[in-house]
ZADO-1210 file (C-alpha; in nm, 4 decimals, padded with zeros to 6 digits):
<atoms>
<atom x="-00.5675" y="00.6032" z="-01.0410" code="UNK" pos="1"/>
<atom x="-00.3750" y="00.3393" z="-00.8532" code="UNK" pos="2"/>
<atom x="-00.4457" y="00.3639" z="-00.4817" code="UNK" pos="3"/>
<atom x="-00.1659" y="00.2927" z="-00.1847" code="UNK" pos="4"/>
<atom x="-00.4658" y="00.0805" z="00.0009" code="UNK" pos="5"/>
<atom x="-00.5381" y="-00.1168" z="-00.3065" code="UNK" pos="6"/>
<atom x="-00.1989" y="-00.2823" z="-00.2717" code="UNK" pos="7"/>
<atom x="-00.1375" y="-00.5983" z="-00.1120" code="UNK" pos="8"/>
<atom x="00.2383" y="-00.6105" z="-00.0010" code="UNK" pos="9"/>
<atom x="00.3911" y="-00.8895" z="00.1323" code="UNK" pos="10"/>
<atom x="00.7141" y="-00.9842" z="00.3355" code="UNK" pos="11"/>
<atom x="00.8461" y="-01.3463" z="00.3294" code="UNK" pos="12"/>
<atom x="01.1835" y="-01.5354" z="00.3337" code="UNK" pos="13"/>
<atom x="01.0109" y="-01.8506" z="00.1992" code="UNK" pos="14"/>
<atom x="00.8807" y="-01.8185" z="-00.1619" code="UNK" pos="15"/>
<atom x="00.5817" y="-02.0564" z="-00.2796" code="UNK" pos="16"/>
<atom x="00.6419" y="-02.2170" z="-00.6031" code="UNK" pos="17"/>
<atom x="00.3701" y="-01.9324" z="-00.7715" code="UNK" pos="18"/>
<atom x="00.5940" y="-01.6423" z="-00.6244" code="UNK" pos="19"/>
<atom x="00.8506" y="-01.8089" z="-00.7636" code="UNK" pos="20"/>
<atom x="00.6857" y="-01.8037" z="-01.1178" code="UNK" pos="21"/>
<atom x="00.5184" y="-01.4847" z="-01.0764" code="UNK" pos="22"/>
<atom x="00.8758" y="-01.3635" z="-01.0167" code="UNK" pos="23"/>
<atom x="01.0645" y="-01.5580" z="-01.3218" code="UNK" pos="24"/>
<atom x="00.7518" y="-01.3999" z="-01.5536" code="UNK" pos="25"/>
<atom x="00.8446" y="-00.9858" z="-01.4710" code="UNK" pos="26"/>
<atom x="01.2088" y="-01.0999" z="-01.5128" code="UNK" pos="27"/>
<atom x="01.1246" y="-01.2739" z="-01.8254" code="UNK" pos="28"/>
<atom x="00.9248" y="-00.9819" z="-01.9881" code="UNK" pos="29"/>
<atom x="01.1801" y="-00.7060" z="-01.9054" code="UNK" pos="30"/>
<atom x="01.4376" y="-00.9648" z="-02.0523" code="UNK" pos="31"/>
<atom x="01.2467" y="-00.9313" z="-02.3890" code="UNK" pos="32"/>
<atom x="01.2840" y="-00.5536" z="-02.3885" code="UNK" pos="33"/>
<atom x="01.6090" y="-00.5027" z="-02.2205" code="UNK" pos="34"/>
<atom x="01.8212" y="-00.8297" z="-02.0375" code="UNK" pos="35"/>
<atom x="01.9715" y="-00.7031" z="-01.7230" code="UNK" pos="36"/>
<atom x="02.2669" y="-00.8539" z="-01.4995" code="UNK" pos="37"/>
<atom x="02.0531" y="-00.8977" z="-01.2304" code="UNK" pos="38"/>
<atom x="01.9045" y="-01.2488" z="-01.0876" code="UNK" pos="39"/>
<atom x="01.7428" y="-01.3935" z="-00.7992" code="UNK" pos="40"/>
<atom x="01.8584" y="-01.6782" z="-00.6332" code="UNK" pos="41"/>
<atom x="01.6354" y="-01.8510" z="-00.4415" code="UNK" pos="42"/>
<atom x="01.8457" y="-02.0220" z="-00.2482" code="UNK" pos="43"/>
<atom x="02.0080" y="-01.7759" z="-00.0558" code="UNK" pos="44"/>
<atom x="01.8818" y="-01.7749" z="00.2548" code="UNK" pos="45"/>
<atom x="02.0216" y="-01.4484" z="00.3114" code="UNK" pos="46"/>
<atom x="01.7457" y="-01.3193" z="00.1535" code="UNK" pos="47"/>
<atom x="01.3874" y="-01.1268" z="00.2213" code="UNK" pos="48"/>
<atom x="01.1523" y="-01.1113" z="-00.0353" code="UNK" pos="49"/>
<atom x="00.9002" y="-00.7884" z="-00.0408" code="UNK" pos="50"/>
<atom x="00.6455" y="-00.8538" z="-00.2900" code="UNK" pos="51"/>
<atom x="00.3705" y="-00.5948" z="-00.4320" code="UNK" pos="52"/>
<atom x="00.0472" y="-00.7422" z="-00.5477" code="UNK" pos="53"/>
<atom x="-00.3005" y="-00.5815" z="-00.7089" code="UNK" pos="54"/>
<atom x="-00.5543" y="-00.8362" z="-00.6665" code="UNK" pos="55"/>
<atom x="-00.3470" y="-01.1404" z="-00.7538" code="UNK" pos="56"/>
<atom x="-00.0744" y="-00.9856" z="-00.9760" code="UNK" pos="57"/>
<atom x="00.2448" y="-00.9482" z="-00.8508" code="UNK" pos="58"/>
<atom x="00.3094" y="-00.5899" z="-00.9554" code="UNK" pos="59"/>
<atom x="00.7079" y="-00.5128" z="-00.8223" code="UNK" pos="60"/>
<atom x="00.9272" y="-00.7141" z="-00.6040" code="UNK" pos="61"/>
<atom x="01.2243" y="-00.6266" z="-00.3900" code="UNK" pos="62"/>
<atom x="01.4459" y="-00.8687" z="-00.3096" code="UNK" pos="63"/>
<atom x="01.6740" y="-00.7935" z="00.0314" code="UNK" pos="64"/>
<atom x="02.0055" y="-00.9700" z="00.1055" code="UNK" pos="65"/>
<atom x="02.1451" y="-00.8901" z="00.4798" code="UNK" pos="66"/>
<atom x="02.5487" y="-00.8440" z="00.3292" code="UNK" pos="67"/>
<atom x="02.6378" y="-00.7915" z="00.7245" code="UNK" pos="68"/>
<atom x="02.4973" y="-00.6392" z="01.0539" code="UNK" pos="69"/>
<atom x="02.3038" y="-00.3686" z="00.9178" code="UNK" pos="70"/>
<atom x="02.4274" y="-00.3708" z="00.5589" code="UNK" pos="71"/>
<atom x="02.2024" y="-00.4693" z="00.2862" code="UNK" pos="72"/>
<atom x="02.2294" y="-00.5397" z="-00.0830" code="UNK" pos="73"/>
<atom x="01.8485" y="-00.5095" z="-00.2424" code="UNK" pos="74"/>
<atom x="01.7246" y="-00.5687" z="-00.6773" code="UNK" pos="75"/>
<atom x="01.3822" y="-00.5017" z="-00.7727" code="UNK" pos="76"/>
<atom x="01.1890" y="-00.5492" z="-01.0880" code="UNK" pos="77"/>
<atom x="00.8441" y="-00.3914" z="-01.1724" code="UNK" pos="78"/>
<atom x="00.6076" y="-00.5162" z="-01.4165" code="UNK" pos="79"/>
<atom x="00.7040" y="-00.3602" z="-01.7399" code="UNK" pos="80"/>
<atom x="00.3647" y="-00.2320" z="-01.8063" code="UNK" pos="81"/>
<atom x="00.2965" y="-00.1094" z="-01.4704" code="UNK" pos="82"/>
<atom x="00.5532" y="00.0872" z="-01.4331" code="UNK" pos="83"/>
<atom x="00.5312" y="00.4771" z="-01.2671" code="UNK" pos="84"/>
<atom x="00.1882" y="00.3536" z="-01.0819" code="UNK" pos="85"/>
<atom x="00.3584" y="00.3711" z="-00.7943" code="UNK" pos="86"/>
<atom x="00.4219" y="00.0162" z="-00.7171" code="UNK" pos="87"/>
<atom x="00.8031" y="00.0183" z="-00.6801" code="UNK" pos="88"/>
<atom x="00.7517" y="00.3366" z="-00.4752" code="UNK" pos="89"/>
<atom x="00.4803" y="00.1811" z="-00.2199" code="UNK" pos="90"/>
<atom x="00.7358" y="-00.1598" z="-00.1700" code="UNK" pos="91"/>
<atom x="01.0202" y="00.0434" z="-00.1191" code="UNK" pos="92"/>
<atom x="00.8936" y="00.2984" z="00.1439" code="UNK" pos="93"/>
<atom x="00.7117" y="-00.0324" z="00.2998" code="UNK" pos="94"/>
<atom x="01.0477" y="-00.2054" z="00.3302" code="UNK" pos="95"/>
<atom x="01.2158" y="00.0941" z="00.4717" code="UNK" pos="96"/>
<atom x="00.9462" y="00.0993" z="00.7127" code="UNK" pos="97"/>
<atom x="01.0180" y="-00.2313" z="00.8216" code="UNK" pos="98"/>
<atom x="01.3603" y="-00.2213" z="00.9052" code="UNK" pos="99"/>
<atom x="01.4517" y="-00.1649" z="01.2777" code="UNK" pos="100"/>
<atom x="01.7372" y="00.0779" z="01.3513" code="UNK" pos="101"/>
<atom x="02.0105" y="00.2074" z="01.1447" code="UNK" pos="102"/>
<atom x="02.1105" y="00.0411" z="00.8591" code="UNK" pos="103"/>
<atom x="02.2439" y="00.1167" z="00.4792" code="UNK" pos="104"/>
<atom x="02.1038" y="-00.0607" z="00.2239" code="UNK" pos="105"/>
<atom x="02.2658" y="-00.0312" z="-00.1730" code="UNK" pos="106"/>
<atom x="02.0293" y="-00.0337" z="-00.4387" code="UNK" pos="107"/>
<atom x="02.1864" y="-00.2502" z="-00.7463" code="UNK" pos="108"/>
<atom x="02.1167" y="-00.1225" z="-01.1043" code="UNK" pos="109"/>
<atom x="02.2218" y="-00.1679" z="-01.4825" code="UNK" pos="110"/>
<atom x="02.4519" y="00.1838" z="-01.4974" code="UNK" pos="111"/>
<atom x="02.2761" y="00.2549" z="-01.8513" code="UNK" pos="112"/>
<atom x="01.9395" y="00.1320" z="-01.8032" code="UNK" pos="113"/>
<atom x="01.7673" y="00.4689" z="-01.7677" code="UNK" pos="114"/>
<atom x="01.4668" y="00.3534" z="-01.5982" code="UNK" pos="115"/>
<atom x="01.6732" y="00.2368" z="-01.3165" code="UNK" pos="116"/>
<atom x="01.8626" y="00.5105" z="-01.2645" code="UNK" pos="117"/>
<atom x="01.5572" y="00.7459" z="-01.2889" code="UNK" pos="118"/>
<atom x="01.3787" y="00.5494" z="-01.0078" code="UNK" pos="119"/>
<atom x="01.7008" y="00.5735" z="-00.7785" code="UNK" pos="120"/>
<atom x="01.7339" y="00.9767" z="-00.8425" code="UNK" pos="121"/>
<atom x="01.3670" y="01.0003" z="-00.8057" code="UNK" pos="122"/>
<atom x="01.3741" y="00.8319" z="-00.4558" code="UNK" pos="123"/>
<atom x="01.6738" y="01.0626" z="-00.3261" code="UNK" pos="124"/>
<atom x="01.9385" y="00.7547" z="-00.3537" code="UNK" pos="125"/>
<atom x="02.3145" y="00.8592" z="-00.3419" code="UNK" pos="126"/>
<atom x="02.5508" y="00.7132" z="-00.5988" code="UNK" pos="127"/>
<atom x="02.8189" y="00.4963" z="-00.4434" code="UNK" pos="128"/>
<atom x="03.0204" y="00.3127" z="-00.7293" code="UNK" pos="129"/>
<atom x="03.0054" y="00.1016" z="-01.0527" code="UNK" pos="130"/>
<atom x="03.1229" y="-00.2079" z="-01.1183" code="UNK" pos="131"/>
<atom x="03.2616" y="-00.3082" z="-01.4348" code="UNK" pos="132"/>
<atom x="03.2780" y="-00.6977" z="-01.5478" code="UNK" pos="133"/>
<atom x="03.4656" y="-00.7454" z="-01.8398" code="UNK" pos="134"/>
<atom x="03.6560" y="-01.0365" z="-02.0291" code="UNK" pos="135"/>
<atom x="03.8955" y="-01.1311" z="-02.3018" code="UNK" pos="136"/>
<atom x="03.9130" y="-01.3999" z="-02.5411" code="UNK" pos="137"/>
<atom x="04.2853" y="-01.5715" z="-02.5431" code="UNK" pos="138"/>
<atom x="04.2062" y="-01.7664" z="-02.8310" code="UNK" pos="139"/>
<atom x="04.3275" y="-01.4878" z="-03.1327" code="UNK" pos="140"/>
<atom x="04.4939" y="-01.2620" z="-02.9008" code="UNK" pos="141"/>
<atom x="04.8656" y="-01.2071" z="-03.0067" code="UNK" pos="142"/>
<atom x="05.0723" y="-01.2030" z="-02.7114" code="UNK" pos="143"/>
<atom x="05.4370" y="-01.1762" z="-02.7084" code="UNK" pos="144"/>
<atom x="05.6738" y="-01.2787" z="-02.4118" code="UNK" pos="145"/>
<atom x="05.7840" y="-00.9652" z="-02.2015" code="UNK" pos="146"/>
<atom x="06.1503" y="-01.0848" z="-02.1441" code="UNK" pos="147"/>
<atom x="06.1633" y="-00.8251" z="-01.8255" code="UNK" pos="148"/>
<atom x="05.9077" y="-00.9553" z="-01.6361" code="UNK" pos="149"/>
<atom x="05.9017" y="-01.2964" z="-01.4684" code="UNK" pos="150"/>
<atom x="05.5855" y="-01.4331" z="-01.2892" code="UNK" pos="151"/>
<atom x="05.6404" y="-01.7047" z="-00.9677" code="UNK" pos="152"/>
<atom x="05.3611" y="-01.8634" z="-00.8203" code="UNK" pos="153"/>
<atom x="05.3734" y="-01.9092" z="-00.4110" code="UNK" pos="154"/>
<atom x="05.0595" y="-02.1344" z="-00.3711" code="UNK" pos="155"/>
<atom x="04.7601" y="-01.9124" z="-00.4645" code="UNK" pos="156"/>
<atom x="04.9394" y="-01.5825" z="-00.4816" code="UNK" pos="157"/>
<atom x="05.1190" y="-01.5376" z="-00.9080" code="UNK" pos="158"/>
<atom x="05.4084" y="-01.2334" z="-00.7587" code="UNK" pos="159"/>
<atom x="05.5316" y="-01.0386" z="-01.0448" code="UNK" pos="160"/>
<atom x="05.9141" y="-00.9733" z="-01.0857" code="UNK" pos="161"/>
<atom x="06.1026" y="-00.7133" z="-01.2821" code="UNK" pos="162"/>
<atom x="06.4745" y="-00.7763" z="-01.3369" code="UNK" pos="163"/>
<atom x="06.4486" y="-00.9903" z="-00.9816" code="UNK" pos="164"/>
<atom x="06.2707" y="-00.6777" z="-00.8185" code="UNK" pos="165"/>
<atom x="05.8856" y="-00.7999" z="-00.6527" code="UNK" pos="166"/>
<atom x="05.7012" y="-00.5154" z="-00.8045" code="UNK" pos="167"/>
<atom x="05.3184" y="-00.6708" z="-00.7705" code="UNK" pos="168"/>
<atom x="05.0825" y="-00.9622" z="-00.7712" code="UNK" pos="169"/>
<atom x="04.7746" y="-01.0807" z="-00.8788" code="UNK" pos="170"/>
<atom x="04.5399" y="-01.4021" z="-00.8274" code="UNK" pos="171"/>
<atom x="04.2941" y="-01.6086" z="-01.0447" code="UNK" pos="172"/>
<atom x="04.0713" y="-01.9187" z="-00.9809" code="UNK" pos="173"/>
<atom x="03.9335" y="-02.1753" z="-01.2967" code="UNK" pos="174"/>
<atom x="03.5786" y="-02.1702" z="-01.3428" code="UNK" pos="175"/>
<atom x="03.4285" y="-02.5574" z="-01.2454" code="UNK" pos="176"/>
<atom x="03.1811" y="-02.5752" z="-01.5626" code="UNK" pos="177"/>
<atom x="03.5308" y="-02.4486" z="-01.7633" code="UNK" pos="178"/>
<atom x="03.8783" y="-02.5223" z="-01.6498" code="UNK" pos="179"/>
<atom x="03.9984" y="-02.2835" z="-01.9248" code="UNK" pos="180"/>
<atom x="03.7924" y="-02.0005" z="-01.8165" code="UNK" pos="181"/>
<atom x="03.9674" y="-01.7854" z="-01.5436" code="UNK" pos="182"/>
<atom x="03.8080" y="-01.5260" z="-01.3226" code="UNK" pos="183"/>
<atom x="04.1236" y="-01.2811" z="-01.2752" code="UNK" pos="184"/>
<atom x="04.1560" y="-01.0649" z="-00.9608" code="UNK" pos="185"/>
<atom x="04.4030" y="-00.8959" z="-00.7255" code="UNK" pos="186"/>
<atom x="04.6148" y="-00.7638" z="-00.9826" code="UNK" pos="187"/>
<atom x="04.8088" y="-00.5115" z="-00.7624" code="UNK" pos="188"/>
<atom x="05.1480" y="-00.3050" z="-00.8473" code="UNK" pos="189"/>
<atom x="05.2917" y="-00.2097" z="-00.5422" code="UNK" pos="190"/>
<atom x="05.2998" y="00.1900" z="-00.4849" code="UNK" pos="191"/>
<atom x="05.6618" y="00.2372" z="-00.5366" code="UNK" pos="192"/>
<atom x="05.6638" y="00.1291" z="-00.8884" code="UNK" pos="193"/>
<atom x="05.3382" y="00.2551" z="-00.9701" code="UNK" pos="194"/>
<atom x="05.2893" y="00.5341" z="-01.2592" code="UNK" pos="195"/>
<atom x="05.6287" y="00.4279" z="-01.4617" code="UNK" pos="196"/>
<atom x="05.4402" y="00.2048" z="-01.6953" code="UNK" pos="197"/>
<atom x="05.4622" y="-00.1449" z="-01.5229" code="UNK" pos="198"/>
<atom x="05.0851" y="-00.1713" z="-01.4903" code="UNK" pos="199"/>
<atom x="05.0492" y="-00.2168" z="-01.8688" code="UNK" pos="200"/>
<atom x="05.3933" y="-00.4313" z="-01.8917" code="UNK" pos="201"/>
<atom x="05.3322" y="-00.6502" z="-01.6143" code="UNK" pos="202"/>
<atom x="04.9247" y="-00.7247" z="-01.7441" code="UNK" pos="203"/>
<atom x="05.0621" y="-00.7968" z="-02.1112" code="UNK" pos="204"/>
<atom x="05.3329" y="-01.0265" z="-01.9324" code="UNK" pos="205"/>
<atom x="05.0239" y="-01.2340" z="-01.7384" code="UNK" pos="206"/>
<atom x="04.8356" y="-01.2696" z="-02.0578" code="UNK" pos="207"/>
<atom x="05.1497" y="-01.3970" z="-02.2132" code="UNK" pos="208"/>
<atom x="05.1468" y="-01.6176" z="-01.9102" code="UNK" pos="209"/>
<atom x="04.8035" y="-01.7127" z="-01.8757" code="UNK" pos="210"/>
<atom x="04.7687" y="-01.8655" z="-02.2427" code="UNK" pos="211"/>
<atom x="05.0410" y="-02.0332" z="-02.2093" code="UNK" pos="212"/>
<atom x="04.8600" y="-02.1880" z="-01.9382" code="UNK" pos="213"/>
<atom x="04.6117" y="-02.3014" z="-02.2032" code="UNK" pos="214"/>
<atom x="04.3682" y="-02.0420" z="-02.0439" code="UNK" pos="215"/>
<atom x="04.0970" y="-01.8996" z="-02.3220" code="UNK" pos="216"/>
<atom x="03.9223" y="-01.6450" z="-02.1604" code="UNK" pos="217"/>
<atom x="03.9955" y="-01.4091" z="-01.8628" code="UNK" pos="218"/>
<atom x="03.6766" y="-01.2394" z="-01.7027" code="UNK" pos="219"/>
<atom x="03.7364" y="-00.9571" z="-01.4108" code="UNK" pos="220"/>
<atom x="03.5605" y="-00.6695" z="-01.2688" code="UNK" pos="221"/>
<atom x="03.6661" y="-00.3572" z="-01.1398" code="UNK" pos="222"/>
<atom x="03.5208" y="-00.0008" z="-01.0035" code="UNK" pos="223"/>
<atom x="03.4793" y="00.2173" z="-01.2977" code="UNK" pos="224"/>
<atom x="03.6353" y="00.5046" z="-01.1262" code="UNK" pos="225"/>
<atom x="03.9670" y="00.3107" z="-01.0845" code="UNK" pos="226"/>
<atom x="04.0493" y="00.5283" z="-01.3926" code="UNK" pos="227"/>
<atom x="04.4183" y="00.3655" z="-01.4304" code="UNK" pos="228"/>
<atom x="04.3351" y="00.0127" z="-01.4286" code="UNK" pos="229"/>
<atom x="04.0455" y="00.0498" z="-01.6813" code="UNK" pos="230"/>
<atom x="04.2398" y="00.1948" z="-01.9206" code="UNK" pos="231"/>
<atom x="04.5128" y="-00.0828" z="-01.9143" code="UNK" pos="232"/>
<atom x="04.2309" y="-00.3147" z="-01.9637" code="UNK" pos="233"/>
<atom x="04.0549" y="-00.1319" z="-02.2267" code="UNK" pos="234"/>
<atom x="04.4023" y="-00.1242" z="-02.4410" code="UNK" pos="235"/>
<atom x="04.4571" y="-00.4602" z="-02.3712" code="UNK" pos="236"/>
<atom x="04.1550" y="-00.5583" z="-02.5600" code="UNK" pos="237"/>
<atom x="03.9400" y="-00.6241" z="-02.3066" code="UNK" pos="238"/>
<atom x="03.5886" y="-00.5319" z="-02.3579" code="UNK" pos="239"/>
<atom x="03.2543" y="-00.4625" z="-02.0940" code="UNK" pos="240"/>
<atom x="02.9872" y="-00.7196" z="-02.0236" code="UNK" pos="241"/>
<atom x="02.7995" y="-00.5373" z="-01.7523" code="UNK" pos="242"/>
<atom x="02.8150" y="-00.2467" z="-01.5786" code="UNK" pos="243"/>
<atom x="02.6245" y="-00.2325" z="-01.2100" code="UNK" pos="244"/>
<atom x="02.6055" y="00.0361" z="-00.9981" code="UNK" pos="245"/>
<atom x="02.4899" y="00.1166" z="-00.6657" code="UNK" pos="246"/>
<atom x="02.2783" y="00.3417" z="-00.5607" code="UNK" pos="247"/>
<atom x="02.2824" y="00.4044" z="-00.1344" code="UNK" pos="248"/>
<atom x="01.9936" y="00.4441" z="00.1473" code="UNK" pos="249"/>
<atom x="02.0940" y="00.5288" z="00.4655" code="UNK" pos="250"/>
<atom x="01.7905" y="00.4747" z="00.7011" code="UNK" pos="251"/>
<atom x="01.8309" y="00.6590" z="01.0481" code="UNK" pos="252"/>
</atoms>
C-alpha cells in the first residue's frame, strides 16, 4: 500500500535538466500507449511545476499556468504503471492546498481518453467545454465559385458580401514554418442573416477563396457545443484532430 507520507512532492517554477527528463520519459511512455494533445513547454514562465516523487521517481506531475488573476489552466501526467496509487490524487489536493484565496483552475483533458475523464469525475470536477481542432486539406478538394458571395479584405478583417449586403466576416493568419498552411478563425455571420443557409454558402465561398490563394490546408477549432458551426464544418469535409476538454475547480 502506497502511503501519503511516503511521497515527496515538490513545487518549483525552475525545472533542473533531470525534471525535465523525468518529465519527457512519463510523456513518452503514455505516448506509446495512447499520444495525447497535451505538452509542456518549458519556457513559459507562466508556469508552476508540482511534481510527485517515491524515492527518486517522479511518479505524477501537474503543471500550473496562471491564465489571469486567479484563473489557472493546469495538465498532468501519471506514470502509466502507477496509476490509481494515489499519486495524481496526493499532487492535486497538495496544489489546491497551496493556492491562496479564491481562484478557478480548468483541468485540460483528451475528451475520449477515459482515464482522464475518470480522474476528473472521480475528484468532483465540473465539465466546462470542449474544444474541437480540426483541418482540411485544399489540395483535392473540389470547390466551385459561389457567384453570390463576394469576399473584401479591410487589412486583417476578410468581410463577406451577399449581393452587396455585409452579412459576416472571418480572419486567418499563415503559419511561419508553412506559408500555405492557414489557421482560420472568426468566421462570424451576423445575427440577422443567420439560420437562412448563409453559414454553409458563405464557408464554401472562403474555401473557394482561400485556394485560390494557393492555401493547402485550413486548421481551426471550435467549442463542440457550437452545434451549428460543427456541422457546416463536418459537411464541408473537414475532419477532427483533437478534442480537449475542460474540466473546472473552483477553490473557495
Amino acid at each position: 500500500m502506497h502511503l501519503e507520507f511516503e511521497m515527496n512532492i515538490i513545487k518549483t517554477k525552475e525545472l533542473t535538466q533531470s525534471y525535465i527528463e523525468k518529465i519527457n520519459n512519463i510523456v513518452k511512455s503514455q505516448d506509446e500507449v495512447k499520444h495525447l494533445p497535451l505538452y509542456f513547454d518549458f519556457s513559459d514562465d507562466r508556469c508552476t511545476y508540482y511534481l510527485c516523487f517515491e524515492n527518486e521517481e517522479l511518479m505524477s506531475v501537474i503543471a500550473l499556468f496562471e491564465i489571469d488573476i486567479d484563473t489557472y489552466e493546469a495538465i498532468a501526467y501519471t506514470d502509466m504503471s502507477n496509476r490509481c496509487k494515489g499519486y495524481f490524487k496526493a499532487t492535486y489536493t497538495y496544489l489546491c492546498n497551496d493556492l491562496e484565496g479564491e481562484c478557478d483552475i480548468s483541468f485540460i483533458c483528451e475528451r475520449n481518453y477515459s482515464p482522464a475523464v475518470k480522474a476528473a469525475k472521480s475528484l468532483s470536477l465540473t465539465y466546462e467545454c470542449t474544444e474541437t481542432m480540426m483541418e482540411l486539406d485544399l489540395h483535392p478538394y473540389n470547390t466551385e465559385p459561389v457567384f453570390d458571395i463576394d469576399i473584401v479584405r479591410e487589412d486583417d478583417i476578410y468581410y463577406i458580401f451577399q449581393s452587396d449586403i455585409e452579412i459576416g466576416s472571418f480572419c486567418f493568419y499563415t503559419f511561419t514554418f508553412n506559408t500555405d498552411d492557414i489557421y482560420f478563425h472568426s468566421f462570424n455571420i451576423y445575427e440577422e442573416y443567420r439560420n437562412k443557409g448563409l453559414g454553409k454558402l458563405s464557408m464554401t465561398a472562403i474555401l473557394y477563396y482561400l485556394k485560390s490563394l494557393g492555401k493547402t490546408k485550413i486548421h481551426l477549432q471550435l467549442l463542440l457545443e457550437n452545434t451549428p458551426a460543427y456541422k457546416i464544418y463536418k459537411e464541408l469535409g473537414f475532419i477532427i484532430t483533437s478534442e480537449i476538454s475542460y474540466y473546472k475547480k473552483i477553490i473557495d
